[in-house]
C-alpha positions as CSV (number, residue, x, y, z in Angstrom):
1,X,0.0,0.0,0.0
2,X,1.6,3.3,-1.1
3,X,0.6,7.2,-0.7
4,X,-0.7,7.1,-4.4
5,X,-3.3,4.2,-3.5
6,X,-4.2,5.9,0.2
7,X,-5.1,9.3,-1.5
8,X,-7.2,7.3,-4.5
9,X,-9.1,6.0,-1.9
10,X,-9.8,9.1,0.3
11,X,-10.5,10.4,-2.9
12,X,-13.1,7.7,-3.4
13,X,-14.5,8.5,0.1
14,X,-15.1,12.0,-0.2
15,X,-16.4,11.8,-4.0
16,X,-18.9,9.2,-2.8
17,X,-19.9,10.9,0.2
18,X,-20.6,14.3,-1.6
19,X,-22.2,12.6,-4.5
20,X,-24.9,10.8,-1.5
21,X,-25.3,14.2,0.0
22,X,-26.2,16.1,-2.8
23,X,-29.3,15.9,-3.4
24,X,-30.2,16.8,-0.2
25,X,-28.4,19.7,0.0
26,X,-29.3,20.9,-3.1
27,X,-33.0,21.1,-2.2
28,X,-32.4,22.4,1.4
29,X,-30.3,25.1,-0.5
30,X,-33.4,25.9,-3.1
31,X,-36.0,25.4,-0.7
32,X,-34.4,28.0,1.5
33,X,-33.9,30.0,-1.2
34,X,-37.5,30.4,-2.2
35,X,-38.6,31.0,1.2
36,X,-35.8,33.9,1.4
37,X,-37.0,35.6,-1.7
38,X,-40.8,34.9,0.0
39,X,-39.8,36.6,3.1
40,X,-37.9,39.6,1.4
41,X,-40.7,40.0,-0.8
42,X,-43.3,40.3,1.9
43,X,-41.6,41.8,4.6
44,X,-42.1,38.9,6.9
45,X,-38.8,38.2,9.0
46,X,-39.9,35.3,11.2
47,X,-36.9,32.7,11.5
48,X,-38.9,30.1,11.9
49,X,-40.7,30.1,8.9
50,X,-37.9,28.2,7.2
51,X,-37.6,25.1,9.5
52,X,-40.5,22.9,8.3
53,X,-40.0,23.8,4.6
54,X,-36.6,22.2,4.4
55,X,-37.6,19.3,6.7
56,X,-40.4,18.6,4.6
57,X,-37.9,18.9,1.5
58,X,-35.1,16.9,2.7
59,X,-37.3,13.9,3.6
60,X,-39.0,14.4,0.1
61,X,-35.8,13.9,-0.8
62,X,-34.8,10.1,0.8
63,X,-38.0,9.2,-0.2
64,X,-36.9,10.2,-4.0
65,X,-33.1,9.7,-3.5
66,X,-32.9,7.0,-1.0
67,X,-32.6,4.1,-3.2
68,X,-30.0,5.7,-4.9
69,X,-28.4,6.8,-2.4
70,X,-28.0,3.3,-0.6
71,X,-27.3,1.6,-3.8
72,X,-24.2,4.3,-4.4
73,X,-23.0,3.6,-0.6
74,X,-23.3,-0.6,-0.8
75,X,-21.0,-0.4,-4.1
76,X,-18.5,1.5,-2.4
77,X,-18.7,-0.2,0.2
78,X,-18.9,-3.9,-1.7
79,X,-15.6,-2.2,-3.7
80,X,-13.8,-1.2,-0.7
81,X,-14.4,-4.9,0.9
82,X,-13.6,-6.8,-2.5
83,X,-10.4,-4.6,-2.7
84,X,-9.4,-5.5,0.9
85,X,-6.5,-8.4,-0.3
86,X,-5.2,-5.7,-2.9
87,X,-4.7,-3.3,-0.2
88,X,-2.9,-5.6,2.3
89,X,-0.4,-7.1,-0.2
């Protein structure tokens, strides 16, 4: 096991992790977006009003996503295991 192979994989890692938290994020980040533009728009400063909006929006979103989601994690993870004599030798 060398550097090169150590920084491939902690590449992997945080390409798979920000690829499963993407979508996620990306609503949360419209979604309070909208309601930003809502509460400029209207005058309404109440912080609250933002809260259940991106709840809502982020499960919507592992409802949609989860699948994916799982499947992207179980290959990395079935990769990572399969790899595991590669890495030792």
């Amino acid at each position: 096991m060398n550097e090169l192979f150590i920084v491939k994989l902690g590449r992997e890692a945080l390409l798979t992790g920000l690829t499963v938290a993407a979508p996620m994020l990306g609503l949360g980040l419209l979604v309070g977006i909208v309601i930003s533009v809502f509460q400029a728009t209207t005058q309404i400063q109440e912080q609250t009003l933002t809260f259940i909006p991106k709840i809502i929006a982020i499960f919507a979103a592992l409802i949609i996503f989860g699948p994916w989601m799982l499947n992207m994690l179980i290959q990395y993870t079935h990769n990572l295991l399969i790899n595991i004599p590669t890495m030792i030798g």
